[in-house]
N, C-alpha and C positions, 0 to 999 in steps of 0.2 A: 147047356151046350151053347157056347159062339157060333153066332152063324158067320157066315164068310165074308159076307160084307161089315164089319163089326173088327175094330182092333183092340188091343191095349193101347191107353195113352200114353202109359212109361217108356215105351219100345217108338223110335223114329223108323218110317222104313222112306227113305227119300225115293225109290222107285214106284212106290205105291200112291204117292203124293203128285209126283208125275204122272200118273196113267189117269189119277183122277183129275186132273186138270190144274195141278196145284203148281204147272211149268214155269220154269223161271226162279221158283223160290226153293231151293234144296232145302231138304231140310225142316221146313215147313208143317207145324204138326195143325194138325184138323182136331176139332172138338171132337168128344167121343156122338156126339149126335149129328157131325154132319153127314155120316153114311145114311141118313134116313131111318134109323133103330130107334122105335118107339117104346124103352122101356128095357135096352137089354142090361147085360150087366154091367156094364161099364158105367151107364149112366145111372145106375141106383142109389136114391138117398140111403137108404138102409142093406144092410145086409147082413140076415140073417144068423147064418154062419159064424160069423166074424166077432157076432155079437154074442151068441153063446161060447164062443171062445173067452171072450172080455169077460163077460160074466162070470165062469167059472174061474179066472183069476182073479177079478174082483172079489169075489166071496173069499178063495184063499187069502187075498192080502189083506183083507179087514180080519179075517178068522187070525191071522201071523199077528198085523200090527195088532189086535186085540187082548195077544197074547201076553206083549211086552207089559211086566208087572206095573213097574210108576206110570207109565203114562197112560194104561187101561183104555178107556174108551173113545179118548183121543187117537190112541194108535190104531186103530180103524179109520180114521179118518188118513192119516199117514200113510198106512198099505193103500186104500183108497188111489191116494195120489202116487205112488209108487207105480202103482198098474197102471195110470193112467200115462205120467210119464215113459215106461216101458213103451207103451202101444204107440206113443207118440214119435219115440225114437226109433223101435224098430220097424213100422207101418211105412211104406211108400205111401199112404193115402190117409186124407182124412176118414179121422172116424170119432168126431165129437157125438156125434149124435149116438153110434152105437157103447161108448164109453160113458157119454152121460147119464143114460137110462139103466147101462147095467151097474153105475153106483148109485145111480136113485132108487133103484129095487134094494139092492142089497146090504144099503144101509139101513133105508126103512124096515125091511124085516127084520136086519139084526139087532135096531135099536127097541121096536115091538118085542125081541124075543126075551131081552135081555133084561126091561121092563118087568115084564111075566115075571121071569124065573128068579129074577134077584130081590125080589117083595116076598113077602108073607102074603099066599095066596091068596086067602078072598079078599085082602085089599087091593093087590094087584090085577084081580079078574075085574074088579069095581073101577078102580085105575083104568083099566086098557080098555072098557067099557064106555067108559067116560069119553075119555080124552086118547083114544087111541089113535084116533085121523088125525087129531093135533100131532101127535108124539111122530109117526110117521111121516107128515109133512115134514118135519122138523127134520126129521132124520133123511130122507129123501134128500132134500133142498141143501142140506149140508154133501148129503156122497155125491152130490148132481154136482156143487162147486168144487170140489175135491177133487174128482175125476174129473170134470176142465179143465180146471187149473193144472194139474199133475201134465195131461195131454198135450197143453199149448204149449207149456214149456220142454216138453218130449219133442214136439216137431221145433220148435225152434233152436233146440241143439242140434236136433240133426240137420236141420235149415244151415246151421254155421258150420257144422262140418263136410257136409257136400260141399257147401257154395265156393265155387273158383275163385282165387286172388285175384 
């Protein structure tokens, strides 16, 4: 719940800027921490929510792009950055960090899973034994730049299409 002293930073409210002493400059937006909020939502690196949202798209668009026959395990990485783009386009806010981490998960487990099950198993148990942290890095650090990358350029189209002439 917002407390009352606590705004949104997207919303200007030039009376409120005034009453806080912000006189003279209409208009005038105040950080989300100058009201003295240690920690509210406004000001949150992370958040939660937002994040199992992403996530669960993320896993769809690796599961979708995974699906596509030629390009197989590439198109995971493709959906990857489709979601990441999406979030970036439709997001008023950053959210590299919670985009990051939900295609770092969700590449590392699908490229773990898919290891497993696409081997002749006790090679594969011995395989993912072995070298599973490796295979998971791997896969992680790949969905981690896929999902940036897809993001950054998601906020910088919508960057050019807000932005006034």
């Amino acid at each position: 719940m917002q407390r009352t002293d606590e705004r949104d930073p997207s919303t200007v409210d030039v009376q409120s800027d005034a009453d806080a002493g912000v006189q003279g400059r209409p208009g005038a937006e105040r950080s989300p921490n100058a009201a003295g909020s240690a920690g509210g939502s406004d000001s949150a690196l992370f958040a939660p929510k937002a994040f199992l949202g992403i996530l669960v798209a993320s896993f769809a668009g690796a599961v979708l792009g995974g699906g596509i026959p030629v390009v197989g395990l590439f198109g995971r990485f493709l959906g990857l950055l489709a979601v990441g783009f999406a979030v970036g386009l439709l997001s008023g806010r950053r959210r590299y960090l919670e985009v990051g981490v939900a295609g770092a998960v969700v590449s590392a487990l699908l490229l773990v899973l898919s290891t497993m099950f696409s081997l002749f198993a006790p090679f594969a148990i011995d395989l993912v034994a072995r070298y599973g942290l490796a295979i998971a890095g791997v896969g992680a650090g790949a969905g981690l730049l896929a999902s940036v990358v897809g993001h950054y350029f998601g906020r910088d189209l919508r960057d050019g299409l807000t932005r006034e002439i």
